[in-house]
TIBA-587887 format. One record per residue (C-alpha): residue in three letters; x, y, z; residue number from 0. Coordinates in steps of 0.05 Angstrom, whole numbers, plus 5000, padded with zeros to 4 digits. Each point is the difference from the previous one (the first is absolute). Last residue first. Layout:
% residues N
{Ala {X Y Z} NUM}
...
//
This chain:
% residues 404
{Unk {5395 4031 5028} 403}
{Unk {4976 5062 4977} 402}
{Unk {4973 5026 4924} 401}
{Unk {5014 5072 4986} 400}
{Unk {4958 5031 4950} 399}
{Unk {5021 5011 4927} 398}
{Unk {4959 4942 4967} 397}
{Unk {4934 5019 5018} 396}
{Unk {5010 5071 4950} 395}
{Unk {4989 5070 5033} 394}
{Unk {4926 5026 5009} 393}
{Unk {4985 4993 5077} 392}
{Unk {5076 5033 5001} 391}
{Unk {4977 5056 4976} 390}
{Unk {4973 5019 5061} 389}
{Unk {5061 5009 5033} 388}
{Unk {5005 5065 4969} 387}
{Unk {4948 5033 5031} 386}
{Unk {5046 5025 5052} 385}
{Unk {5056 5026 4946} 384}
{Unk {4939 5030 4960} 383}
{Unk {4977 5039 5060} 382}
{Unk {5060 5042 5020} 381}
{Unk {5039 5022 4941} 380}
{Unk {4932 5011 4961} 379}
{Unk {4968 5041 5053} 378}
{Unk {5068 5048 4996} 377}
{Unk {4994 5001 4926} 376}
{Unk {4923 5024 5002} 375}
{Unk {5026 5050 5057} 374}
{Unk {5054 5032 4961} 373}
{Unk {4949 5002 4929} 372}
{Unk {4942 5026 5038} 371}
{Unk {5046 5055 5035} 370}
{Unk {5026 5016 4934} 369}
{Unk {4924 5013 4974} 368}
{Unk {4986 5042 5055} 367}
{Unk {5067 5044 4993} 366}
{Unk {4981 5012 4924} 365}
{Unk {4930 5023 5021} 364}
{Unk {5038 5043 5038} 363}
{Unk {5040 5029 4972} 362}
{Unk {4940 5008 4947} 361}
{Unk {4977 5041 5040} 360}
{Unk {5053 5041 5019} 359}
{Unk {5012 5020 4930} 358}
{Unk {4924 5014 4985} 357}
{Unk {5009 5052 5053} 356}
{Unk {5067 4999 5039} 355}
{Unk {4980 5026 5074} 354}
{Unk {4931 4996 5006} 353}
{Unk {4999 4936 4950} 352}
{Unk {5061 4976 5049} 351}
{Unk {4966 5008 5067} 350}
{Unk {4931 4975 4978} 349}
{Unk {5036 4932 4972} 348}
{Unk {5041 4992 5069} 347}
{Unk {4998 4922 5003} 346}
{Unk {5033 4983 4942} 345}
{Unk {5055 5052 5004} 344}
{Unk {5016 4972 5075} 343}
{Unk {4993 4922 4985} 342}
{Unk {5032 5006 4928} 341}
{Unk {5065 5036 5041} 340}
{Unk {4999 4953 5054} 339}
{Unk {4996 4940 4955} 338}
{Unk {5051 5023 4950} 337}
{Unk {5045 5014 5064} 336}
{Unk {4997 4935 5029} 335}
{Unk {5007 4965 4936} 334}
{Unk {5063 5035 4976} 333}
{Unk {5030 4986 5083} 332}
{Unk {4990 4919 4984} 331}
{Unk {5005 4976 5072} 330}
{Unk {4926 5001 5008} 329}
{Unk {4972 5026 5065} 328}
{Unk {4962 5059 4979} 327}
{Unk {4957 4950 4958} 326}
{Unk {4990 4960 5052} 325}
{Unk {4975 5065 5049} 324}
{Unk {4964 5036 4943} 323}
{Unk {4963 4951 4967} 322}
{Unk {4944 5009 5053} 321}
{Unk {5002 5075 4971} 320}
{Unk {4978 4978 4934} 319}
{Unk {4933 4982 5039} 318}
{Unk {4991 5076 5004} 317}
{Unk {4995 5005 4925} 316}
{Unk {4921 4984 5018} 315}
{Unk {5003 5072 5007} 314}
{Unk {5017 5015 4933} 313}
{Unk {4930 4972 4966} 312}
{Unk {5002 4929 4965} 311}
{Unk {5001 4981 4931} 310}
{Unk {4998 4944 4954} 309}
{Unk {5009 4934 5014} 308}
{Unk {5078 4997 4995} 307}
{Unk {4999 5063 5053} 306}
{Unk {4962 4961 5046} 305}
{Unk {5049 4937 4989} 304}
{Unk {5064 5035 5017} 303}
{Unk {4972 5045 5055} 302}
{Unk {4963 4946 5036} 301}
{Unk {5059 4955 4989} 300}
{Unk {5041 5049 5025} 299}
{Unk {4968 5014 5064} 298}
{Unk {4992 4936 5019} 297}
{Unk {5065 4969 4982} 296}
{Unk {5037 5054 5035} 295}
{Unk {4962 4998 5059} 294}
{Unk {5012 4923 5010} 293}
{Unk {5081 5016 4986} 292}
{Unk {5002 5054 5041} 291}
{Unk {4959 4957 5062} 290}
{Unk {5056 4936 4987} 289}
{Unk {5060 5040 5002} 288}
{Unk {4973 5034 5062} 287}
{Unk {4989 4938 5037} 286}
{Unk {5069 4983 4981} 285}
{Unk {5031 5061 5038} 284}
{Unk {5073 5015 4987} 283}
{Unk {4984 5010 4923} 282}
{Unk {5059 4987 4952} 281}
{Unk {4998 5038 4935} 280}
{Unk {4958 4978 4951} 279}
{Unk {5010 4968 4930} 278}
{Unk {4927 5027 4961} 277}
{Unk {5029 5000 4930} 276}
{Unk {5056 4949 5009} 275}
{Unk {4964 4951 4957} 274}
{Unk {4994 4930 5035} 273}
{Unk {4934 4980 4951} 272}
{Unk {5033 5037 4939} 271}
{Unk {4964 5056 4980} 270}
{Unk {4991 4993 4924} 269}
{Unk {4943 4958 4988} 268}
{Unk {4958 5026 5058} 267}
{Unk {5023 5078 4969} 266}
{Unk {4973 4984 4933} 265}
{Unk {4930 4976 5023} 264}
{Unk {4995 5065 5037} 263}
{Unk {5023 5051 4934} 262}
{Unk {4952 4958 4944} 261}
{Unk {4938 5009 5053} 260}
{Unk {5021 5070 5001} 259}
{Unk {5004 5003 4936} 258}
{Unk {4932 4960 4997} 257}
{Unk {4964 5048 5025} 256}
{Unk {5030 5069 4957} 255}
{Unk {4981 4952 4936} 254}
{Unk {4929 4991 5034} 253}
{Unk {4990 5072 5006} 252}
{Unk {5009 5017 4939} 251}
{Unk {5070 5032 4963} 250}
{Unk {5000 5040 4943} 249}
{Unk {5032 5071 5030} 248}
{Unk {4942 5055 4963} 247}
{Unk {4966 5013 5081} 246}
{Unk {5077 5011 5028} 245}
{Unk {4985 5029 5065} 244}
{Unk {4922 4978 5014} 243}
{Unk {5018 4933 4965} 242}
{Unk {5059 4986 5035} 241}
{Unk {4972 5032 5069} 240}
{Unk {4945 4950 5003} 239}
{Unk {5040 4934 4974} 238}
{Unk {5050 5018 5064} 237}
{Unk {4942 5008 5039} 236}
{Unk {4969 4930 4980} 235}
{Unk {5074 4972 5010} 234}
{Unk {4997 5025 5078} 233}
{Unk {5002 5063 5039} 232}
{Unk {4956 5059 5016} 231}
{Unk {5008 5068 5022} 230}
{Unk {4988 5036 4937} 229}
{Unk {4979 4940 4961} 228}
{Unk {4935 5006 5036} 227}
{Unk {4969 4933 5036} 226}
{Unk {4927 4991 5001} 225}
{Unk {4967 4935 5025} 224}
{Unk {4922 4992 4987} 223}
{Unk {5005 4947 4950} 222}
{Unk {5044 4961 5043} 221}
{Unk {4962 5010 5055} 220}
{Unk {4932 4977 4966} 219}
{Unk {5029 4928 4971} 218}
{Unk {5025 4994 5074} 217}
{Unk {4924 5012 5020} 216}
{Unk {4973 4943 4945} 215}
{Unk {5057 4957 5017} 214}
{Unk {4979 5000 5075} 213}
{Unk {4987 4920 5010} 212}
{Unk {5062 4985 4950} 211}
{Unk {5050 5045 5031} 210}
{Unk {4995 4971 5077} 209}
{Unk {5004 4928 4968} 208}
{Unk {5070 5027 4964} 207}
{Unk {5012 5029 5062} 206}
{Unk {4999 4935 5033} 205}
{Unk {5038 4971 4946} 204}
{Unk {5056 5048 5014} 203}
{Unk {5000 4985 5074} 202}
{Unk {5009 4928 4993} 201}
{Unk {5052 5020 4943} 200}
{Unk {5034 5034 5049} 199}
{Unk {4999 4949 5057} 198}
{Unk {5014 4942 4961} 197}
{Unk {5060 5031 4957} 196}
{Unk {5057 4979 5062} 195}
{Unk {4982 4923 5006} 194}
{Unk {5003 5013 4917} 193}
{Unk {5078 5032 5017} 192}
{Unk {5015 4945 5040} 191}
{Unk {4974 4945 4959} 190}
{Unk {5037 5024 4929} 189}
{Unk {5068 5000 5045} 188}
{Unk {5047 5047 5053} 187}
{Unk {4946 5053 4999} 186}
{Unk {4998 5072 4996} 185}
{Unk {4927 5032 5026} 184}
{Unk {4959 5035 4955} 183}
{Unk {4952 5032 5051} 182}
{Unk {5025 5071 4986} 181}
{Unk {4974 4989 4933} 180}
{Unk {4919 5006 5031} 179}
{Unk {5014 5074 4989} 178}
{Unk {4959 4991 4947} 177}
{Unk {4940 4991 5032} 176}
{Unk {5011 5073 5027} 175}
{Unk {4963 5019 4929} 174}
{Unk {4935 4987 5018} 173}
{Unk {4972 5052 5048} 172}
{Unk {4961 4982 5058} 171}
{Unk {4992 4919 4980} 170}
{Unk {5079 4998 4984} 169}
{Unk {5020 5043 5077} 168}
{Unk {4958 4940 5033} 167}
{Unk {5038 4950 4954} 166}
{Unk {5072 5033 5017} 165}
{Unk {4987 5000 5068} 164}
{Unk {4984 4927 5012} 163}
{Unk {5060 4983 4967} 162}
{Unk {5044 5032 5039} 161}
{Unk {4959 4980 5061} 160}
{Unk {5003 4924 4981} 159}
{Unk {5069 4997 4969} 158}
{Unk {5023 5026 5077} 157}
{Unk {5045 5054 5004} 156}
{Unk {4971 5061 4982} 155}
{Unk {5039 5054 4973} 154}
{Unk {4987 4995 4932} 153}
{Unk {4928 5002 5023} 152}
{Unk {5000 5064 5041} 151}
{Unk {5021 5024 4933} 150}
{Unk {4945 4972 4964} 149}
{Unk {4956 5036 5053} 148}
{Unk {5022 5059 5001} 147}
{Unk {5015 5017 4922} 146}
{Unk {4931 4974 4997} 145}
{Unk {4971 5052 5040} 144}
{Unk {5036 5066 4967} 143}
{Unk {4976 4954 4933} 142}
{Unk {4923 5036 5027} 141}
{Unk {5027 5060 4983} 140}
{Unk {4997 5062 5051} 139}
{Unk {5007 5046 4935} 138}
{Unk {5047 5044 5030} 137}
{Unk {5036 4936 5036} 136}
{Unk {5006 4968 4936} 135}
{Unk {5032 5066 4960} 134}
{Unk {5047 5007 5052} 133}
{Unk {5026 4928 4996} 132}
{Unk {5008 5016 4919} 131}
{Unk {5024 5078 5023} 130}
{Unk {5065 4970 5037} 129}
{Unk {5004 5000 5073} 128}
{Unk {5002 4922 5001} 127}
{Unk {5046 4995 4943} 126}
{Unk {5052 5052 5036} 125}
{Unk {5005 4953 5058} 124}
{Unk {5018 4943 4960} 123}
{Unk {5047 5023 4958} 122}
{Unk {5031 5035 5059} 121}
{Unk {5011 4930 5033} 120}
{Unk {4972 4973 5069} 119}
{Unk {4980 4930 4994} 118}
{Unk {4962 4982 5074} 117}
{Unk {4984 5079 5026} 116}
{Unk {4981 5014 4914} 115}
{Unk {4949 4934 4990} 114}
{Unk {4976 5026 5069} 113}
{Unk {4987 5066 4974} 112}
{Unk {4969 4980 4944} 111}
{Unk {4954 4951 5036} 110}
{Unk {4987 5069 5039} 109}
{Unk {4980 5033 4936} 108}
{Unk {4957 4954 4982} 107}
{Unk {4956 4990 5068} 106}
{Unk {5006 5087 5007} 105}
{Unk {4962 5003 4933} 104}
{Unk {4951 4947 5011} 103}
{Unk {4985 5043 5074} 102}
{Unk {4995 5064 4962} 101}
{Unk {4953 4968 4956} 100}
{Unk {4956 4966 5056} 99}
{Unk {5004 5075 5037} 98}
{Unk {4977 5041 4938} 97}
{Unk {4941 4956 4995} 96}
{Unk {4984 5001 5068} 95}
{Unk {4995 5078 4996} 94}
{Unk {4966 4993 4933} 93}
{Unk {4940 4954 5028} 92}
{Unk {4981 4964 4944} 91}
{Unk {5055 4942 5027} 90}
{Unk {4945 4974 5043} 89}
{Unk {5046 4942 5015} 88}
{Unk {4956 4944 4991} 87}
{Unk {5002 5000 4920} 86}
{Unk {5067 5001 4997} 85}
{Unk {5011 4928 5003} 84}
{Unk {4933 4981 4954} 83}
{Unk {5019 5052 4959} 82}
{Unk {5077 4979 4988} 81}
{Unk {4972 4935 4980} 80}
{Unk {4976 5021 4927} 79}
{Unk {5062 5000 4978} 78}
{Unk {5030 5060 4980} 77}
{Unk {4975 5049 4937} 76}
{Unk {4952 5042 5032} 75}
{Unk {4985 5051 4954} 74}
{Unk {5027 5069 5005} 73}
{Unk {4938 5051 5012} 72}
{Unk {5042 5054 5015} 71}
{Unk {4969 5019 5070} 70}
{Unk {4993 4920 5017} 69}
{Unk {4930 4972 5015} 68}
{Unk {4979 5014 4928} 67}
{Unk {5026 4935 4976} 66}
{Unk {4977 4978 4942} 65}
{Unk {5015 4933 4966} 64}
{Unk {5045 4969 5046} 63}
{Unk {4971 5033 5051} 62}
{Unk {4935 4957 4990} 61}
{Unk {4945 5047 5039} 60}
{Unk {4947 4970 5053} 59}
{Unk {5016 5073 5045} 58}
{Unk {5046 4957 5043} 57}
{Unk {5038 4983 4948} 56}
{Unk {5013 5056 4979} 55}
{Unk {5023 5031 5067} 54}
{Unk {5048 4939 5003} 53}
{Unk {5024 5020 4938} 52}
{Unk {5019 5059 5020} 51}
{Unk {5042 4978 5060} 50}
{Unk {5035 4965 4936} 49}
{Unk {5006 5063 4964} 48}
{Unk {5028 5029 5062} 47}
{Unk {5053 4956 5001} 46}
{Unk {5028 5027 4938} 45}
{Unk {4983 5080 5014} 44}
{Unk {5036 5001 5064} 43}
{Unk {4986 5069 5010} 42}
{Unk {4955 5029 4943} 41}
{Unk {5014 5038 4939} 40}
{Unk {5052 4952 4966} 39}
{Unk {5068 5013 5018} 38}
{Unk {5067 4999 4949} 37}
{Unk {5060 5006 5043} 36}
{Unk {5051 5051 4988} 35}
{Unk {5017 5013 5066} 34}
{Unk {4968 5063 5008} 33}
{Unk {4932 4971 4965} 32}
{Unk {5000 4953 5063} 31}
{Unk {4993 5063 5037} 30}
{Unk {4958 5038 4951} 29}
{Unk {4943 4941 4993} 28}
{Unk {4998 4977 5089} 27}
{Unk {4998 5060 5019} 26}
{Unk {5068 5056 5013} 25}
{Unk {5015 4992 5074} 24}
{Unk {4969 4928 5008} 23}
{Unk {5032 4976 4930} 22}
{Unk {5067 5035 5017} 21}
{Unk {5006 4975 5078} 20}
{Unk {4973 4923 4972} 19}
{Unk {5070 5005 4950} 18}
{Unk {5048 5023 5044} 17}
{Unk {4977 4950 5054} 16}
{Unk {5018 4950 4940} 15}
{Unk {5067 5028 4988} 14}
{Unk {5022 5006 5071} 13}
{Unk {4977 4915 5009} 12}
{Unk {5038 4986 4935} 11}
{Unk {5058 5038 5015} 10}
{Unk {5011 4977 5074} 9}
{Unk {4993 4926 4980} 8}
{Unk {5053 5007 4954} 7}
{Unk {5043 5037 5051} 6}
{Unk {4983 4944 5050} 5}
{Unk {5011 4941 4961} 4}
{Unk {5063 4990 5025} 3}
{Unk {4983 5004 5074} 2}
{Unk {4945 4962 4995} 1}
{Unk {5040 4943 4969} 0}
//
């Protein structure tokens, strides 16, 4: 294995050092600026909105109404936890700074790298040197920390510490709740597959509780999220660039909404529970089998769903890259290639407007909503077959087996 992933491994680590020579020879604006990456005017701007916060805070300020702790006066729009946890780490200081976001960068790019040393493929390489991961470690993003953790979850064995995970990573940031769908376990009856549920839906109610005693501050981080249709992705983008490109085309919001509702709820009715969509080719290791296929249900059900509820920012494309290994492994060659060529378009927005202009834009826009579509179709073939069983709580008395 390490010798086969060596090459892929050698890329990504050469094209990363490449990267941290150019932004230390040229600064930290003209360096990313050389690869086409749009900076903000600080280093690590994201995270340091949150060390900003903690400034604000400190002073008897709400950042979530003003926040002049941060050069650009972004307001805070995280939970309200991430203050208390940064709080001790005198993150005011900007040489400390600048080492806690080199050290979030360096924890996401070597989950990366071992994603590449234990599923080596080009697609996948290429995706984690592409301008969406690029534009996360620029920005130091607080998702650089998620990615970690809910990928150290879809590794972890036990129900306990995969679970576990995924609720700590919920109450930081929200959306790796969803990744809960790696827990859908298959099931030889109804009772199996409930036995299964217990732990997710345990965990999902706990958030639930967690969401309920800060509702006011995840009222606040909603209002204060921005996303750009420039290097964005989701149906709320897709309503954004429709009106901004064609502002006489009759269509609302809601009608753009409910296509896509219209376009999900058609593909469960017409994939067939043993489709042939996601057919793999034989895997020596089981273990493996089992970690691709938990990675794959994470990542794409945070991507699917995200992008169904409105928008999200590129980098948090980086979750298509737990797709990667399954969907590399498919024995269907047409949907190995659509998905390496949406993954690669998709995730290289700055590269193709620099490139192709409004053409390469939409490109890729067109490549993100593709990817959706792939990876909504691949959930489908997986999870309805394994919450199938659950229909039987509904079927007719009469039809079950009676024994001697």
């Amino acid at each position: 294995m390490t010798r086969r992933a060596a090459p892929y491994l050698g890329l990504f680590a050469a094209a990363w050092a490449g990267v941290a020579a150019l932004v230390l020879a040229l600064g930290w604006q003209d360096g990313w600026g050389a690869l086409f990456v749009h900076t903000l005017s600080h280093s690590f701007g994201d995270f340091r909105v949150l060390a900003g916060s903690v400034i604000t805070d400190a002073q008897g300020l709400d950042p979530y109404v003003t926040n002049p702790g941060d050069p650009e006066g972004t307001l805070f729009n995280h939970p309200r936890i991430w203050i208390y946890l940064l709080a001790p780490f005198g993150l005011e200081n900007e040489a400390r700074f600048n080492a806690a976001g080199v050290a979030i960068a360096a924890g996401f790019l070597g989950s990366l790298g071992y994603l590449i040393w234990r599923f080596p493929s080009w697609a996948l390489t290429l995706g984690a040197i592409s301008g969406a991961v690029m534009m996360g470690v620029e920005r130091g993003n607080a998702d650089l920390i998620m990615f970690v953790m809910v990928f150290a979850a879809m590794a972890a064995k036990p129900d306990a510490l995969k679970a576990g995970l995924i609720f700590i990573a919920a109450v930081l940031k929200l959306f790796p709740i969803l990744a809960l769908a790696a827990m859908v376990r298959p099931g030889a009856d109804a009772r199996a597959v409930i036995q299964g549920l217990v732990a997710p839906i345990t965990v999902f109610a706990a958030f639930l509780l967690y969401l309920s005693a800060t509702w006011p501050d995840v009222l606040m981080c909603f209002a204060n999220m921005d996303s750009r249709g420039a290097m964005s992705y989701g149906v709320k983008i897709i309503a954004f660039l429709v009106h901004e490109r064609l502002p006489q085309a009759a269509v609302s919001d809601v009608m753009i909404y409910l296509a896509f509702v219209a376009l999900l709820i058609a593909q469960m009715a017409l994939i067939k529970p043993q489709s042939a969509l996601l057919r793999r080719r034989p895997i020596a290791n089981a273990a493996d089998g089992r970690f691709e296929e938990s990675l794959f249900l994470g990542g794409a059900a945070i991507y699917v769903l995200s992008f169904l509820g409105g928008d999200g920012w590129d980098y948090r494309m980086a979750y298509c890259l737990m797709c990667a290994p399954l969907m590399l492994r498919t024995e269907n060659a047409a949907v190995r290639w659509a998905f390496s060529i949406s993954l690669l378009l998709g995730m290289n927005y700055f590269l193709l407007v620099g490139l192709g202009g409004v053409l390469g834009g939409a490109m890729n826009m067109l490549a993100k909503t593709a990817l959706h579509v792939i990876l909504s179709a691949g959930l489908i073939t997986i999870l309805l077959p394994r919450l199938a069983p659950l229909l039987s709580l509904f079927s007719a008395p009469g039809k079950s087996k009676q024994t001697a």
